[in-house]
C-alpha positions in Angstrom: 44.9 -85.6 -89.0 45.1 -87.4 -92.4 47.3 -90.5 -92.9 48.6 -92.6 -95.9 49.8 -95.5 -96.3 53.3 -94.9 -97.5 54.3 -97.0 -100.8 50.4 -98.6 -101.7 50.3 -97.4 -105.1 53.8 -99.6 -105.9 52.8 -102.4 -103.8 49.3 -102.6 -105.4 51.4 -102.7 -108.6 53.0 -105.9 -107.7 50.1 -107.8 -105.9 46.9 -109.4 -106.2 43.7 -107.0 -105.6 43.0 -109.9 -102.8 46.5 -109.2 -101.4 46.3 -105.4 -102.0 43.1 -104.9 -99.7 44.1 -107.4 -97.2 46.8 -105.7 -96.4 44.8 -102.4 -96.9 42.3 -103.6 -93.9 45.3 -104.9 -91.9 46.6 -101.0 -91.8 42.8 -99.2 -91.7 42.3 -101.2 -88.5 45.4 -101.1 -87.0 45.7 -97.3 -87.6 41.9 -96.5 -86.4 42.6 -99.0 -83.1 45.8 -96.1 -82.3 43.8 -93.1 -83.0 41.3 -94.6 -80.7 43.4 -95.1 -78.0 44.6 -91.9 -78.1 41.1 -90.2 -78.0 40.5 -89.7 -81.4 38.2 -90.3 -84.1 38.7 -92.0 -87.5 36.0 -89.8 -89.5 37.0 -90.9 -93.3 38.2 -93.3 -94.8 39.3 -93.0 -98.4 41.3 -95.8 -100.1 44.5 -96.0 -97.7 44.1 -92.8 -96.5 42.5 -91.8 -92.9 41.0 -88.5 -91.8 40.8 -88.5 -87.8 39.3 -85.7 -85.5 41.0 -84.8 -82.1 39.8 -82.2 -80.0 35.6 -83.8 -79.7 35.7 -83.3 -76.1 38.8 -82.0 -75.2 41.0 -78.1 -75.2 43.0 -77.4 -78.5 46.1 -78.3 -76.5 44.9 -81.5 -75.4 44.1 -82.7 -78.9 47.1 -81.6 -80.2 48.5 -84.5 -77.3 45.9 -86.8 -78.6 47.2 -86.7 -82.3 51.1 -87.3 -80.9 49.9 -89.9 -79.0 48.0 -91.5 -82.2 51.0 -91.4 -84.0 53.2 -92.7 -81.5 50.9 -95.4 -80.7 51.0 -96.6 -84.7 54.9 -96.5 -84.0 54.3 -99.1 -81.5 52.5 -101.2 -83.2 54.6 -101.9 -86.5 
Protein backbone atom coordinates (compact mmCIF):
# COMPACT_ATOMS: atom_id res chain seq x y z
CA UNK A 1 0.00 0.00 0.00
CA UNK A 2 1.40 3.57 -0.70
CA UNK A 3 0.20 6.64 1.22
CA UNK A 4 0.47 10.50 0.92
CA UNK A 5 0.10 13.05 2.80
CA UNK A 6 -2.75 14.85 1.27
CA UNK A 7 -2.07 18.79 0.78
CA UNK A 8 2.06 18.86 1.75
CA UNK A 9 3.16 20.42 -1.25
CA UNK A 10 0.71 23.70 -0.30
CA UNK A 11 1.36 23.50 3.22
CA UNK A 12 5.20 23.35 2.68
CA UNK A 13 4.43 26.50 0.57
CA UNK A 14 3.33 28.44 3.55
CA UNK A 15 5.69 27.11 6.41
CA UNK A 16 9.06 26.97 7.65
CA UNK A 17 11.26 23.94 6.38
CA UNK A 18 11.53 23.37 10.38
CA UNK A 19 7.68 23.38 10.47
CA UNK A 20 7.29 21.47 7.20
CA UNK A 21 9.27 18.29 8.45
CA UNK A 22 8.04 18.45 11.89
CA UNK A 23 4.91 17.95 10.83
CA UNK A 24 6.28 15.51 8.17
CA UNK A 25 7.71 13.10 11.14
CA UNK A 26 4.55 13.69 13.15
CA UNK A 27 2.57 11.84 10.16
CA UNK A 28 5.61 9.18 9.03
CA UNK A 29 5.36 7.97 12.64
CA UNK A 30 1.96 8.05 13.27
CA UNK A 31 1.12 6.32 9.94
CA UNK A 32 4.05 3.52 10.27
CA UNK A 33 2.75 2.98 14.23
CA UNK A 34 -1.12 2.02 12.23
CA UNK A 35 0.38 -0.09 9.69
CA UNK A 36 2.19 -1.80 12.50
CA UNK A 37 -0.57 -2.54 14.34
CA UNK A 38 -2.24 -3.89 11.73
CA UNK A 39 0.47 -6.40 10.73
CA UNK A 40 2.16 -4.55 8.30
CA UNK A 41 5.38 -3.19 7.24
CA UNK A 42 6.40 0.32 6.38
CA UNK A 43 9.14 -0.67 3.66
CA UNK A 44 9.83 3.06 2.03
CA UNK A 45 9.79 6.04 2.89
CA UNK A 46 10.00 8.74 0.28
CA UNK A 47 9.28 12.42 1.29
CA UNK A 48 5.58 12.15 2.68
CA UNK A 49 4.82 9.23 0.98
CA UNK A 50 4.90 5.49 2.55
CA UNK A 51 5.12 2.15 0.83
CA UNK A 52 3.91 -0.72 3.36
CA UNK A 53 3.94 -4.56 2.70
CA UNK A 54 1.06 -6.79 3.97
CA UNK A 55 0.89 -10.27 3.37
CA UNK A 56 4.91 -11.21 5.14
CA UNK A 57 3.43 -13.94 6.96
CA UNK A 58 0.06 -14.18 6.23
CA UNK A 59 -2.79 -15.59 3.06
CA UNK A 60 -3.60 -12.90 0.37
CA UNK A 61 -6.90 -12.55 2.09
CA UNK A 62 -5.62 -11.91 5.30
CA UNK A 63 -3.37 -9.08 4.08
CA UNK A 64 -5.86 -7.63 2.26
CA UNK A 65 -7.65 -7.34 6.15
CA UNK A 66 -4.33 -6.13 7.38
CA UNK A 67 -4.20 -3.07 4.86
CA UNK A 68 -8.18 -2.15 5.94
CA UNK A 69 -7.25 -2.36 9.22
CA UNK A 70 -4.05 0.07 8.60
CA UNK A 71 -6.18 2.46 7.22
CA UNK A 72 -8.80 2.37 9.66
CA UNK A 73 -6.42 2.50 12.42
CA UNK A 74 -4.85 6.01 10.79
CA UNK A 75 -8.67 7.07 10.85
CA UNK A 76 -8.58 6.63 14.56
CA UNK A 77 -5.85 8.30 15.20
CA UNK A 78 -6.48 11.88 13.59
Amino acid sequence: MFIDMRGSTRMAEKRLPFDTMFIINRFVTAVSSGIEQAGGQPNQFVGDGILALFGLDATPAAASRQAIDALAQDRRQR
